[in-house]
C-alpha positions as semicolon CSV with decimal commas, in nm:
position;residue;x (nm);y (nm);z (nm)
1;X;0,598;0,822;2,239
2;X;0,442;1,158;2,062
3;X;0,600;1,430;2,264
4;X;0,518;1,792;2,233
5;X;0,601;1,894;2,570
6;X;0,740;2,218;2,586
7;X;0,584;2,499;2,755
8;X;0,530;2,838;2,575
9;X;0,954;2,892;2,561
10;X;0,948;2,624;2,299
11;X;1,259;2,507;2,435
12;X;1,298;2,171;2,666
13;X;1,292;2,257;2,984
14;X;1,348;2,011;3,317
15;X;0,949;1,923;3,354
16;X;0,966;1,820;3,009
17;X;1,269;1,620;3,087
18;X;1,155;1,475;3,408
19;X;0,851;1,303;3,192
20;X;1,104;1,153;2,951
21;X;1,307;0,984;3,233
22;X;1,052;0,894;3,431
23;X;0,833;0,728;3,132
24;X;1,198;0,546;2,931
25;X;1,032;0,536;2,607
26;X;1,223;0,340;2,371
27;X;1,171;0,554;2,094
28;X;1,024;0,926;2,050
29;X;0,877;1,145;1,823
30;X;0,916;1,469;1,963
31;X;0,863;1,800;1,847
32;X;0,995;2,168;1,855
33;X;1,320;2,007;1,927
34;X;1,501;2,295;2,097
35;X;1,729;2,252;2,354
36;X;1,966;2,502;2,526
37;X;2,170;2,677;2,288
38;X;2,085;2,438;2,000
39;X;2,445;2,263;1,960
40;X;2,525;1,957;1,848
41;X;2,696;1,891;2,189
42;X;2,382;2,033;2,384
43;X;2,139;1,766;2,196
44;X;2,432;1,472;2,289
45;X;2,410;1,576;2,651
46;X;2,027;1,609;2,676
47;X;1,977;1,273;2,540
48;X;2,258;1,115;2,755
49;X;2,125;1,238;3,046
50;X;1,768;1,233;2,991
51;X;1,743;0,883;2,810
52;X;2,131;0,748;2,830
53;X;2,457;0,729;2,621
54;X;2,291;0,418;2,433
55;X;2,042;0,661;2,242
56;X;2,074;0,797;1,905
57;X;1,884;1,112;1,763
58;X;1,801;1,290;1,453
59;X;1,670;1,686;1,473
60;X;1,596;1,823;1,108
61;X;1,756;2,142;1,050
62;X;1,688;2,484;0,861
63;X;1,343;2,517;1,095
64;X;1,277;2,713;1,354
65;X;1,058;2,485;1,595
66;X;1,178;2,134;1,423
67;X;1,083;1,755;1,466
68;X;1,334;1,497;1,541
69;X;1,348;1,112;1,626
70;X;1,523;0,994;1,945
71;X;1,545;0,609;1,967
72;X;1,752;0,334;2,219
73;X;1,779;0,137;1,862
74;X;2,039;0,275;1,622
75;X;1,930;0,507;1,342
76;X;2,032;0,345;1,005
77;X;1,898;0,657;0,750
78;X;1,718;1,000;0,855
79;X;1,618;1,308;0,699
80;X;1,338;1,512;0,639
81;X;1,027;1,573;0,368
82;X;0,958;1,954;0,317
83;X;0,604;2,057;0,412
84;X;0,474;2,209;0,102
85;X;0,138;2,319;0,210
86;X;0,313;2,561;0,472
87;X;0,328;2,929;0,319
88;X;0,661;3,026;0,560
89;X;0,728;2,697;0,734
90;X;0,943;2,626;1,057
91;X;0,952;2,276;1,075
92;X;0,942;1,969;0,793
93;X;0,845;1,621;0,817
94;X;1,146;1,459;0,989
95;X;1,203;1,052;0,944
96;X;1,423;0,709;1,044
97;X;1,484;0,432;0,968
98;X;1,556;0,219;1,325
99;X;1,744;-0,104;1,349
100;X;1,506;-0,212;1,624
101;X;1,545;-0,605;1,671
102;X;1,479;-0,841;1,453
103;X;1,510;-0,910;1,027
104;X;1,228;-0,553;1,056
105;X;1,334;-0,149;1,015
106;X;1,090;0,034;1,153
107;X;1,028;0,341;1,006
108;X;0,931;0,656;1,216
109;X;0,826;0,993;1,081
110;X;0,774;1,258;1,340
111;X;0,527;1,499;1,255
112;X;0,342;1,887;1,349
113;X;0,071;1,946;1,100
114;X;-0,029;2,303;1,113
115;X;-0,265;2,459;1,364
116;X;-0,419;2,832;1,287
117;X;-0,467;2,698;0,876
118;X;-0,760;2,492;0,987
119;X;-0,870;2,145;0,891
120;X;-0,852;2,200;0,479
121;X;-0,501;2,219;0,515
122;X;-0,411;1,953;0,748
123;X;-0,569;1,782;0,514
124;X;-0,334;1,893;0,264
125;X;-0,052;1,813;0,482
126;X;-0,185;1,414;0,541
127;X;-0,236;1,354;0,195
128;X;0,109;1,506;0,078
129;X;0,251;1,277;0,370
130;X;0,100;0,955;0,227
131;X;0,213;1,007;-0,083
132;X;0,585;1,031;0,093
133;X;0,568;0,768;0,279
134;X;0,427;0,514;0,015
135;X;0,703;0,640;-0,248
136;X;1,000;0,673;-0,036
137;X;0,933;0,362;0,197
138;X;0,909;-0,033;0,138
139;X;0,587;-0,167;0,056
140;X;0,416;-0,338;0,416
141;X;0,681;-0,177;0,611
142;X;0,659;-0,125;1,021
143;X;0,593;0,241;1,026
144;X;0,460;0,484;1,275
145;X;0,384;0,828;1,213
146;X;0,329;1,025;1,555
147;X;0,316;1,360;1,647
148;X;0,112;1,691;1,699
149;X;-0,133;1,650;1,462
150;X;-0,343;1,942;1,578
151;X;-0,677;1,769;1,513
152;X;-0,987;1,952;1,650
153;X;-1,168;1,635;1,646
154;X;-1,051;1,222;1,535
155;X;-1,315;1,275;1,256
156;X;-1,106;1,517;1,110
157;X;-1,043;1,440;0,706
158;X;-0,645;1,469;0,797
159;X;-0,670;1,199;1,056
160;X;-0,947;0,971;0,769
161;X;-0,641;1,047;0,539
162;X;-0,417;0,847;0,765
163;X;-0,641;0,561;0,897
164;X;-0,646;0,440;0,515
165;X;-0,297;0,298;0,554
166;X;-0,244;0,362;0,993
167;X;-0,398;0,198;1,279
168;X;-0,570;0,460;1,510
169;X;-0,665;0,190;1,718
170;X;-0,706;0,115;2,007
171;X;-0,738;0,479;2,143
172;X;-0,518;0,559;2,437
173;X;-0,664;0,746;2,742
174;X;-0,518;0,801;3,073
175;X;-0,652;0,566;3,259
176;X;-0,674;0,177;3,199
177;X;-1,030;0,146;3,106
178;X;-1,225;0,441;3,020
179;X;-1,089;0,770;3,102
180;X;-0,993;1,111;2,900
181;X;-0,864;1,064;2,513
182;X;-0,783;1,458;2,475
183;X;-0,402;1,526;2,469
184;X;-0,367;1,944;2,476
185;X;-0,293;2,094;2,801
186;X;-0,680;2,149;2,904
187;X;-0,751;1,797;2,812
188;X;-1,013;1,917;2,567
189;X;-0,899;1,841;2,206
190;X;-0,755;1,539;2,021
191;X;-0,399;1,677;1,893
192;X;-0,130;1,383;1,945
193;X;-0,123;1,111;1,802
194;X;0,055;0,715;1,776
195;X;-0,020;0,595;1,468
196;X;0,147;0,276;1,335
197;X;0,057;0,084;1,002
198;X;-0,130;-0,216;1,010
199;X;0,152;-0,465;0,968
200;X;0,297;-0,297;1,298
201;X;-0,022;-0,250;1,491
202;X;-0,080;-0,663;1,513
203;X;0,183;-0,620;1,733
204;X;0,032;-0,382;1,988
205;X;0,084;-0,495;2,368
206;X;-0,032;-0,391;2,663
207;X;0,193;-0,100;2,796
208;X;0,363;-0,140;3,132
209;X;0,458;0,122;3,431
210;X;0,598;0,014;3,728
211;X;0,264;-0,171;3,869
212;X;-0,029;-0,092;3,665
213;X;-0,071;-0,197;3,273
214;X;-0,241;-0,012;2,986
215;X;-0,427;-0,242;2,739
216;X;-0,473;0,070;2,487
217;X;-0,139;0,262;2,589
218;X;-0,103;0,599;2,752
219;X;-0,186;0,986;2,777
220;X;0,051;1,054;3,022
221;X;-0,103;1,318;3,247
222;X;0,149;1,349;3,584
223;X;-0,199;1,571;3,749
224;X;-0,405;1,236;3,736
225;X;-0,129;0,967;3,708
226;X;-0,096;0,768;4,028
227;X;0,142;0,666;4,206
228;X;0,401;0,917;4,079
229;X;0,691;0,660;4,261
230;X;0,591;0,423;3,939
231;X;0,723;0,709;3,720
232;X;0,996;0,883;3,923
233;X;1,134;1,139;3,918
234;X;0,794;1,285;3,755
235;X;0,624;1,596;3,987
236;X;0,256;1,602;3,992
237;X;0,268;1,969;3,845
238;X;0,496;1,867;3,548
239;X;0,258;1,799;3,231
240;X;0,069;2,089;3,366
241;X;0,354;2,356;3,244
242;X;0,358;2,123;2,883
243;X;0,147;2,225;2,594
244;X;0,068;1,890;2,492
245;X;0,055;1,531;2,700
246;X;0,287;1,262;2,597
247;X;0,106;0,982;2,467
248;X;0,288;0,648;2,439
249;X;0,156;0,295;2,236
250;X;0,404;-0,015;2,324
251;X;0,415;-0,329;2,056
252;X;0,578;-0,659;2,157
253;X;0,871;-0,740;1,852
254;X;1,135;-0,998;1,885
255;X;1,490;-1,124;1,703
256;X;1,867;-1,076;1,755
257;X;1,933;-0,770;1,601
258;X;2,227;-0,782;1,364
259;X;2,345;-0,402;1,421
260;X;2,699;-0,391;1,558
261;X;2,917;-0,051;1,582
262;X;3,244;-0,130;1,761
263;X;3,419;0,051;2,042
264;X;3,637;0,342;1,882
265;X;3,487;0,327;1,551
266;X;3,559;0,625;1,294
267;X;3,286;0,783;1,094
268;X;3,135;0,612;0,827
269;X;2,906;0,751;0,583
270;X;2,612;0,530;0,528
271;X;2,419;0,780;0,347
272;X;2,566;1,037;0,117
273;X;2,399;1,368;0,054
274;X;2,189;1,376;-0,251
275;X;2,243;1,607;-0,534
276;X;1,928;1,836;-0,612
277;X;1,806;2,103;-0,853
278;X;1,556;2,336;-0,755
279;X;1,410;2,650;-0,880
280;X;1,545;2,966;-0,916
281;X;1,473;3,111;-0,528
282;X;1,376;2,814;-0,415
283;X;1,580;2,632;-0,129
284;X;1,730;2,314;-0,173
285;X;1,847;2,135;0,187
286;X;2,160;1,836;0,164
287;X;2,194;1,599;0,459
288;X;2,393;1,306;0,509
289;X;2,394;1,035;0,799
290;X;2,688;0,901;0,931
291;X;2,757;0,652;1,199
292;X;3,033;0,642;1,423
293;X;3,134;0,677;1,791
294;X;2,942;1,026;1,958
295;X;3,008;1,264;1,961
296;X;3,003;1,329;1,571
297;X;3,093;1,686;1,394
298;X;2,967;1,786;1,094
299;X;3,160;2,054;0,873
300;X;2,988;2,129;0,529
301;X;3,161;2,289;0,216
302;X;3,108;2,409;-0,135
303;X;3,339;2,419;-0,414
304;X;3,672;2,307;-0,151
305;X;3,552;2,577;0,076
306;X;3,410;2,553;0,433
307;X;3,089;2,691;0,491
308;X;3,067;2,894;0,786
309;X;2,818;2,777;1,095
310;X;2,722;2,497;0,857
311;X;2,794;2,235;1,147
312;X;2,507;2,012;1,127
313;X;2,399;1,684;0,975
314;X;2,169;1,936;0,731
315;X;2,289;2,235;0,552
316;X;2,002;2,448;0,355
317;X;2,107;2,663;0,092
318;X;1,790;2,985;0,056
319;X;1,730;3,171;-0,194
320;X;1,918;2,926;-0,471
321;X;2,051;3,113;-0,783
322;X;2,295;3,058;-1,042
323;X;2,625;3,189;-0,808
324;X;2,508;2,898;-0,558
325;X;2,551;2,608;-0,783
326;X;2,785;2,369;-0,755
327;X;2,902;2,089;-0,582
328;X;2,832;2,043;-0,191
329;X;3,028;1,779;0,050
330;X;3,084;1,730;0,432
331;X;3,368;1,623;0,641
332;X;3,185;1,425;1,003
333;X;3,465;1,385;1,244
334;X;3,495;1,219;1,555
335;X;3,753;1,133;1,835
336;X;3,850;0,807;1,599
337;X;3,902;0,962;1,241
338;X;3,746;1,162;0,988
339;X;3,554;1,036;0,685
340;X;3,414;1,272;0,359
341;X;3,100;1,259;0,176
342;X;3,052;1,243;-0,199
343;X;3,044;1,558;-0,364
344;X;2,638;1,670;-0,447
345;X;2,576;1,897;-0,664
346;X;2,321;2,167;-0,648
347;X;2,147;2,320;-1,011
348;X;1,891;2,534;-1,108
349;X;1,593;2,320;-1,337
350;X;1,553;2,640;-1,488
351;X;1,871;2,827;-1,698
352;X;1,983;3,133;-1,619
353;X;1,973;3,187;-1,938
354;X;1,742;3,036;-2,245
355;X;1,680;3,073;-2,559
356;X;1,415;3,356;-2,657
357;X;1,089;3,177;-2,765
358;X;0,889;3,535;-2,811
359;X;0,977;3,856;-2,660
360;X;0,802;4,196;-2,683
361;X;0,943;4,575;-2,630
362;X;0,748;4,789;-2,467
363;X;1,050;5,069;-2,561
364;X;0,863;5,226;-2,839
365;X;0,875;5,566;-2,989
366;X;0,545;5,527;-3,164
367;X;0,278;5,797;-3,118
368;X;-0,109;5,699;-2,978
369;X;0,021;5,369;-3,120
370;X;-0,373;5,153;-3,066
371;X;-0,187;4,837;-3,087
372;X;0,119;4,628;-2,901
373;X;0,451;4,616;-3,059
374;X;0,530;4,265;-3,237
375;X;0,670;4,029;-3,102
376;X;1,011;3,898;-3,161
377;X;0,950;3,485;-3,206
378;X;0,624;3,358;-3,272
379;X;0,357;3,502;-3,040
380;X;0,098;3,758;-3,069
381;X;-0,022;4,035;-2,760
382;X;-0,381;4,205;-2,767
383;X;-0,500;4,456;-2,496
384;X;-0,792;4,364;-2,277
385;X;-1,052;4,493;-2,054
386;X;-1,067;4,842;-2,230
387;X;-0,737;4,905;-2,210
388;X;-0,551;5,143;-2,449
389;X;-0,164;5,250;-2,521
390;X;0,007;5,569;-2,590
391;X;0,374;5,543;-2,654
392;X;0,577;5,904;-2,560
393;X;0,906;6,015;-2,725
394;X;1,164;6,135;-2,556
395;X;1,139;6,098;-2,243
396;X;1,314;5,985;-1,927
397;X;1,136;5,868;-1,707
398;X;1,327;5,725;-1,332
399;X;1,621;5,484;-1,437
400;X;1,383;5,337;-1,732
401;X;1,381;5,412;-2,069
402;X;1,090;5,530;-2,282
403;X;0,831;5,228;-2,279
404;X;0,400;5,245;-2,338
405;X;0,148;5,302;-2,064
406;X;-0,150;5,096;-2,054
407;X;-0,462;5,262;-1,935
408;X;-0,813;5,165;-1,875
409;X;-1,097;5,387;-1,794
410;X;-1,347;5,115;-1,707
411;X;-1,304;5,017;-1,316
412;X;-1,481;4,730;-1,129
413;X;-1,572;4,804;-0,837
414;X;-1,402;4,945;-0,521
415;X;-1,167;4,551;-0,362
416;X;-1,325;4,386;-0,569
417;X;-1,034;4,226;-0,700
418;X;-1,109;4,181;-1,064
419;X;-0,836;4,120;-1,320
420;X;-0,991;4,279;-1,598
421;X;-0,726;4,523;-1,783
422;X;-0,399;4,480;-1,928
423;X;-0,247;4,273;-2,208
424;X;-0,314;3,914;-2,316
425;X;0,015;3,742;-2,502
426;X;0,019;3,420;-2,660
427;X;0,286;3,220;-2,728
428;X;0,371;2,841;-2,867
429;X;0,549;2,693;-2,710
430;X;0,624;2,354;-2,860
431;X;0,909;2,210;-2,875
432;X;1,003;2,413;-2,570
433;X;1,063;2,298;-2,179
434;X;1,181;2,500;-1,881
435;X;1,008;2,787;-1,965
436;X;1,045;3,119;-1,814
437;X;0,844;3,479;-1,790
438;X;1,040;3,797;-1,733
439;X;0,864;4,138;-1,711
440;X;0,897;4,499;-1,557
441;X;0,602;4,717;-1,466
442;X;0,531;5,001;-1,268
443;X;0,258;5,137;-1,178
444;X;0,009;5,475;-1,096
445;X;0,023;5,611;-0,787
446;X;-0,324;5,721;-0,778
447;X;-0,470;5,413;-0,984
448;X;-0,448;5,044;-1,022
449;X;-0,127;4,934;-0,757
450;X;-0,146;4,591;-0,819
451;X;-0,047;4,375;-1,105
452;X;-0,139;3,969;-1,148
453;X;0,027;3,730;-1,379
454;X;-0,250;3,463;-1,503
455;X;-0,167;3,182;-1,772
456;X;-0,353;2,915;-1,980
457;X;-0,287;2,604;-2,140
458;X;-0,602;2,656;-2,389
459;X;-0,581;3,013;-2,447
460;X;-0,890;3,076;-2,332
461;X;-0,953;2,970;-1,964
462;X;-0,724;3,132;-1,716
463;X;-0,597;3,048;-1,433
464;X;-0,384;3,186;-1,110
465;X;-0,031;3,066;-1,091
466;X;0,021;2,814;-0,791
467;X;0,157;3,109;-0,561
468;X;-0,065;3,389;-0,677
469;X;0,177;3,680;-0,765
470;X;0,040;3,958;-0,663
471;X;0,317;4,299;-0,679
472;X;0,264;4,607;-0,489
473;X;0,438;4,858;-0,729
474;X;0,447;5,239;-0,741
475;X;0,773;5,473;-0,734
476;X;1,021;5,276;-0,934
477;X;1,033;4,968;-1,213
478;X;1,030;4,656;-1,080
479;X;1,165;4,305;-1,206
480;X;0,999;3,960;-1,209
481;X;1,165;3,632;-1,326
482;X;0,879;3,313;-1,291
483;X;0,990;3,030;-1,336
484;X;0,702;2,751;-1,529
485;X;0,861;2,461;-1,450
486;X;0,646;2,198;-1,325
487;X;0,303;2,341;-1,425
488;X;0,166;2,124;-1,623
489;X;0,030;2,160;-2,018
490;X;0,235;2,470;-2,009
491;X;0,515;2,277;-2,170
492;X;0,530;2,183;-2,614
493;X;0,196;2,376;-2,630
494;X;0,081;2,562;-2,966
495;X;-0,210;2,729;-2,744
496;X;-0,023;2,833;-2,397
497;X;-0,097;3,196;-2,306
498;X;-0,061;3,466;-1,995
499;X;-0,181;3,780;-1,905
500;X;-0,048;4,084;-1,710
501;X;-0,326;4,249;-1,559
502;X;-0,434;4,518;-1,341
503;X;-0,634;4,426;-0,984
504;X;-0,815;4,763;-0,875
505;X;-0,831;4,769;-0,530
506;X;-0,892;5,169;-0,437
507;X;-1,093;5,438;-0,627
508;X;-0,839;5,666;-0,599
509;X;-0,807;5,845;-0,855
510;X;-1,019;5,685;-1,109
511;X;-1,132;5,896;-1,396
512;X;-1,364;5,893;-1,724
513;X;-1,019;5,963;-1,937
514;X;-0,736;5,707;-1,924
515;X;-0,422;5,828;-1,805
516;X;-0,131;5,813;-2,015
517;X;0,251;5,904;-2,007
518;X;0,274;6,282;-2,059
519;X;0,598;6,494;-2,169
520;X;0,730;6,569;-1,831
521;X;0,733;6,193;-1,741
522;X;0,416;6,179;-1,474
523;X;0,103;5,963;-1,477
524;X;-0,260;6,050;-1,567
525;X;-0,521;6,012;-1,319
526;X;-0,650;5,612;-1,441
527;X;-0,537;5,334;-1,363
528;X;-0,206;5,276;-1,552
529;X;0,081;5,070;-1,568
530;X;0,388;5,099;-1,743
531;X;0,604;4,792;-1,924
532;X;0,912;4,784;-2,023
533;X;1,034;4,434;-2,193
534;X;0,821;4,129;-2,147
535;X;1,057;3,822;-2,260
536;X;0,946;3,393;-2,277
537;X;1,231;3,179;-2,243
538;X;1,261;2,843;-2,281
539;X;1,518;2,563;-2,370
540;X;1,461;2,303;-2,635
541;X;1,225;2,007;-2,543
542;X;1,487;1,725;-2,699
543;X;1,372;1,431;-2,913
544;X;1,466;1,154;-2,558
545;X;1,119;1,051;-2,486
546;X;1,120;0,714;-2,256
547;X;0,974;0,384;-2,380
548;X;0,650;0,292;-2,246
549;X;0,611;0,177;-1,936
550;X;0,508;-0,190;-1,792
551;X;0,289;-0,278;-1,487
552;X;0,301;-0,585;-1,353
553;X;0,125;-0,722;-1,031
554;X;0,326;-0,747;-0,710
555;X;0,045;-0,811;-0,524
556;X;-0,307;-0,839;-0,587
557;X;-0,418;-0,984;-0,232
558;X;-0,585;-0,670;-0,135
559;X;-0,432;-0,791;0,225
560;X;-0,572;-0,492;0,470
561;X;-0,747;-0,317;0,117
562;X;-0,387;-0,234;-0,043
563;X;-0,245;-0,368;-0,331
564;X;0,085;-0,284;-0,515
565;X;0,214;-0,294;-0,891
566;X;0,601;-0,288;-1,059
567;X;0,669;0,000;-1,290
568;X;0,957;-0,060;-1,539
569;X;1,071;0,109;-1,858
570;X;1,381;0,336;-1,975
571;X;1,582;0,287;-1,672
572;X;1,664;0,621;-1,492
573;X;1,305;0,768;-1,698
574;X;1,069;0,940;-1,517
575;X;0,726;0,838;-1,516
576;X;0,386;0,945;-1,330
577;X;0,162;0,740;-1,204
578;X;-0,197;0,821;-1,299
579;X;-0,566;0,703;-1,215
580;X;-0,844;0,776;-1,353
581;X;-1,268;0,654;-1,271
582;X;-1,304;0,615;-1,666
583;X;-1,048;0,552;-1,897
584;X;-1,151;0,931;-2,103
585;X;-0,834;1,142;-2,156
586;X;-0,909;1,422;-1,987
587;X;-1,027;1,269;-1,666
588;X;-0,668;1,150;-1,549
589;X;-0,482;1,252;-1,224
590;X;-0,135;1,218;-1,144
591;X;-0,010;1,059;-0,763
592;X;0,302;1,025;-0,822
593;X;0,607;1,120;-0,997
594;X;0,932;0,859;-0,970
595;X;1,251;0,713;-1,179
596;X;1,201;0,362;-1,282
597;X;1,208;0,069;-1,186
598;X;0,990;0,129;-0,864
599;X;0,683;-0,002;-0,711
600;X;0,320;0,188;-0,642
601;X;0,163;0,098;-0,344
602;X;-0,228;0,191;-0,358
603;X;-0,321;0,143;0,046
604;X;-0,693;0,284;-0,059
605;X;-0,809;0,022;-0,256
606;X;-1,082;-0,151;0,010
607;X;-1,266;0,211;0,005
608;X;-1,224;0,335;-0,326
609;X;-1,522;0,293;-0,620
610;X;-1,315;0,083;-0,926
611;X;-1,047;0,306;-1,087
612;X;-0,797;0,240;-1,379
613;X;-0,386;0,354;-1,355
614;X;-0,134;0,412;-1,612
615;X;0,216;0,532;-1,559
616;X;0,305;0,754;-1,839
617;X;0,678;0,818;-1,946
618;X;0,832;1,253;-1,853
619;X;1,028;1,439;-2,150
C-alpha cells in the first residue's frame, strides 16, 4: 500500500487508522509519518493496534513530515537517502530491506517527491532516486518504490524516469473494471503510486477484499467502496477527511522463510552506523538497525557522552564543524539486554585548516593604488567591469582594519542582476585538493548590496557555484568560508579562477564618480564594496592515484532492456562511472561515483541510442 492519508494536521488520526485495519496490508509505504507525540513507544502502539504486535516499522528521522516502511515481514536493513534536490527539506527517501518469504528480500523505498517545485524537479528527484537504488541495491532485485509522487499527470518525465526500470502497470482504479485512476482527495490528479520492478511485477495477482477481487489492485476510496462490512471497521466518510487515497497492488510470492527471532531475545545489531564526512555546515545523519524483542530504545553518544533527546534509530548532527567531529555510537536496549554499536566517526572532507595556495590583503596603506595588492602564492587578481581602488591610511573603520574599496561608476540596469564589477583572481591550483575560499566584504549602503562568488575551470567562462551565494551585506564585515570540494575541474588545475562581484539591484544612489573610502571612514555615493583578506586553501593532492579499472560483462542479455558490468581495480579506490555518445574527451558524463569492486546496472539500455562507458579511477 502507498498511504498518504492524513488530513491537513499531518498527524494520523483514527479515519486514517480505520483504513489501515480495515484494508490489512501486508506491507506500507506511508508518508508524513506522525503519530501522537512522536515517541518511539507511540509508533509501537499505533502499529500494534492498528496492524498487530507481529509488525515491524522504520520512520526516518531528522524530518519534519517523514516517510517510513511498516511491514508484517521482518525488516532486515533500513535507512534513508537524503533528497538533494530539496532546498530546506522535511522528509528523505526512507528504505527496507523485508524478509518476506522465500530465498527473495524485497526491497521497499517509500517516497514524497515534491509538490509546489513543479515537474522539472520531480524530475530531479526520480533520476537522483534511480541512481540510489541501482548503486545501493542488488542487481534484478524485488523492489517497489511507492508513495506520493505528486504527479500532475502519468506522462510526467518523473514518472518516464521510473517506468525505465518499474512496472506502472496495470493501473489501479477503484473499481474492478474501469473506474477512476486519480488518487488526491478530489479524485482529479494522479499523485500515488505502486510501483514494483519488473522482476517483481510478474508476480502481480489479483487483489482480494472480503467478496469482490481487483485484477489491477486498488484506489481505496471508502465514499464509493461497497459493501463497507468487506472492509470493517472503515466509515463511508473516512478517505474523505485524507489528502490522498490509499492505493494497494498485491503479488502472489511463495517459500519458507528462514527468518527466526526467538522469544526474549536481546538486541542485536545487524547493521552498524556508518562513519561519514561531510562538508563544513553540512549535516551528516548516523543510523543503525537492530533487531530484538519490542519494544527497542535507542540512546546515542559522542565521544563516551550521551546525547541528549537523541533516542531514535537516527541521530542527525546540523550544522557539522570541526568541534563536532569525532566518533558516534548507540546503546539499543530492551527488556532482554543491551547491545552497543561500533564507534562511527564523523569528519569534515574539508580541513579546518590548509595550507595557503594564494592569498591576497586587501589591508593596504597604499594611496589611489590603480592596481590589487600581490598575492601571497602563485595567483594573480585584476579588477573588472570598470572597477577602480583607493586604499585610505589611517583609518578605523567598524571592528575592521584599514582595507581598499572597490568602486564602479558604470551600472547595468535597475534588477537586472548583472555581475559585472569587482575583482577577477586566478589561481593554480595543481597539485592541490580540498580546496577552500575565504573572504570578507562589506558593502555601500546606498549602492551595490549584493555580492556573488563565480568560478571557472578555464579562466575564462564562468559559472555560478551549485548553491548560488548571493550575501545581503551593509552595516558590518561579514565572513564566508566555501568549501570546493566536489566541483569538478576545480581540483590540480593551472587555469582555475573566481570572481567576487557586485549584483546591482537598486539605483540608489548611483553616481557618475565612484565612491571611495574617505578620512572619516564613510562610503561614497557608487556602488562599493570593501575587502578585507581573500585567502585559497587547499591540501596537497598526494601521488596515490588508483590503477585502472576493469569491466567485465555480468550480463549482456539485455533481459527487460538492462544490462550490467563488474568494476574492479585498487580495492577500496574510488572510481566514476562515465558514458559518453562518442568516445571525444570532452563529451563524457559521470552516473555514478562508488569504491571498488561493485557492479553498474544500466536499466536504460532498450531505449537509449548506442553509448560507450568507462569507469575512471578518483585521487
Amino acid at each position: 500500500m502507498a498511504a498518504n492519508l492524513n488530513g491537513n494536521s499531518q498527524t494520523y488520526e483514527p479515519f486514517a487508522l480505520r483504513i489501515f485495519q480495515g484494508l490489512k496490508p501486508d506491507v506500507v509505504a506511508i508518508q508524513e509519518f506522525n503519530y501522537l507525540n512522536n515517541t518511539e513507544s507511540d509508533f509501537r502502539a499505533m502499529v500494534d493496534s492498528t496492524f498487530g504486535t507481529n509488525y515491524s516499522y522504520y520512520r526516518e528521522s531528522g524530518y519534519s513530515i517523514p516517510n517510513g516502511i511498516i511491514s508484517r515481514y521482518p525488516v532486515l536493513a533500513a535507512g534513508s537517502w537524503v533528497d538533494v534536490v530539496q532546498g530546506s527539506p522535511n522528509r528523505g527517501f526512507a528504505w527496507a530491506r523485508l524478509d518476506v518469504p522465500g530465498s527473495n528480500d524485497l526491497y521497499v523505498v517509500s517516497v514524497h517527491l515534491l509538490s509546489g517545485a513543479g515537474a522539472t524537479a520531480r524530475s530531479q528527484e526520480a533520476n537522483n532516486l534511480q541512481a540510489l537504488i541501482q548503486t545501493n541495491f542488488p542487481p534484478n532485485a524485488w523492489v517497489v518504490v511507492a508513495g506520493d509522487m505528486n504527479t500532475d499527470s502519468r506522462s510526467e518525465n518523473a514518472i518516464t524516469t521510473f517506468k525505465t526500470f518499474l512496472s506502472d502497470a496495470p493501473i489501479p482504479t477503484d473499481a474492478i473494471t474501469g473506474g477512476n485512476p486519480n488518487t488526491n482527495e478530489p479524485r482529479s490528479k494522479p499523485y500515488d503510486y505502486v510501483m514494483p520492478s519488473f522482476s517483481l511485477a510478474t508476480l502481480q495477482t489479483n487483489l482480494d477484499l472480503g467478496t469482490q477481487s481487483f485484477p489491477n489492485g486498488l484506489v481505496f476510496d471508502s465514499r464509493l467502496f461497497s459493501p463497507l462490512s468487506d472492509v470493517a471497521p472503515v466509515l463511508a466518510t473516512d478517505s474523505g477527511n485524507a489528502q490522498h487515497m490509499a492505493v494497494l497492488k498485491a503479488f502472489a510470492i511463495s517459500g519458507t522463510d528462514t527468518y527466526t527471532n526467538p522469544p526474549g531475545q536481546a538486541p542485536i545489531i545487524a547493521t552498524q552506523p556508518a562513519s561519514q564526512m561531510v562538508n563544513p555546515g553540512d549535516s551528516a545523519t548516523f543510523c543503525v538497525v537492530a533487531r530484538g524483542d519490542a519494544p527497542l530504545s535507542y540512546q546515542w553518544s559522542f565521544k563516551g557522552l550521551a546525547l541528549a533527546g537523541a533516542t531514535e534509530s537516527a541521530y542527525t548532527r546540523t550544522n557539522v564543524q570541526a568541534a563536532d567531529t569525532g566518533p558516534y555510537s548507540v546503546q539499543v536496549t530492551n527488556l532482554f539486554g543491551a547491545a552497543t554499536s561500533a564507534n562511527a566517526t564523523l569528519s569534515l572532507s574539508t580541513p579546518a585548516t590548509g595550507d595557503v595556495v594564494a592569498q591576497w590583503n586587501f589591508n593596504q596603506t597604499n594611496s589611489l593604488a590603480a592596481n590589487p595588492p600581490p598575492a601571497v602564492g602563485g595567483g594573480t587578481a585584476s579588477l573588472i567591469g570598470g572597477t577602480t581602488a583607493t586604499w585610505a591610511s589611517g583609518i578605523t573603520e567598524d571592528a575592521g582594519p584599514t582595507n581598499a574599496a572597490w568602486n564602479t561608476a558604470s551600472y547595468p540596469a535597475q534588477s537586472t542582476g548583472n555581475k559585472t564589477a569587482g575583482v577577477q583572481f586566478k589561481v593554480s591550483t595543481v597539485g592541490r585538493k580540498n580546496l577552500t575560499i575565504r573572504w570578507s566584504l562589506r558593502a555601500s549602503n546606498t549602492g551595490s548590496k549584493y555580492t556573488r562568488l563565480l568560478y571557472s575551470t578555464n579562466g575564462v567562462t564562468f559559472q555560478e557555484f551549485p548553491a548560488a551565494i548571493k550575501v545581503s551585506v551593509a552595516a558590518t564585515f561579514e565572513n564566508f568560508t566555501n568549501s570546493l570540494t566536489g566541483f569538478p575541474g576545480v581540483e590540480n588545475n593551472p587555469d582555475f579562477a573566481f570572481r567576487i562581484v557586485s549584483e546591482f539591484e537598486s539605483t540608489t544612489g548611483f553616481g557618475a564618480t565612484a565612491g571611495y573610502v574617505g578620512a572619516n571612514g564613510t562610503y561614497g555615493t557608487a556602488g562599493t564594496l570593501r575587502y578585507d583578506l581573500v585567502t585559497v586553501l587547499g591540501s596537497p593532492l598526494g601521488s596515490s592515484v588508483p590503477t585502472p579499472a576493469t569491466l567485465s560483462a555480468s550480463s549482456l542479455s539485455l533481459q527487460t532492456n538492462w544490462f550490467s558490468f563488474d568494476v574492479t581495480g585498487l580495492v577500496g579506490g574510488s572510481y566514476a562511472i562515465q558514458t559518453t555518445a562518442t568516445p571525444a574527451q570532452s563529451n563524457w558524463v559521470s552516473l555514478v561515483t562508488n569504491t571498488v569492486p561493485f557492479t553498474y546496472q544500466e536499466t536504460n539500455s532498450g531505449l537509449a541510442t548506442p553509448r560507450f562507458f568507462r569507469a575512471i579511477g578518483l585521487p
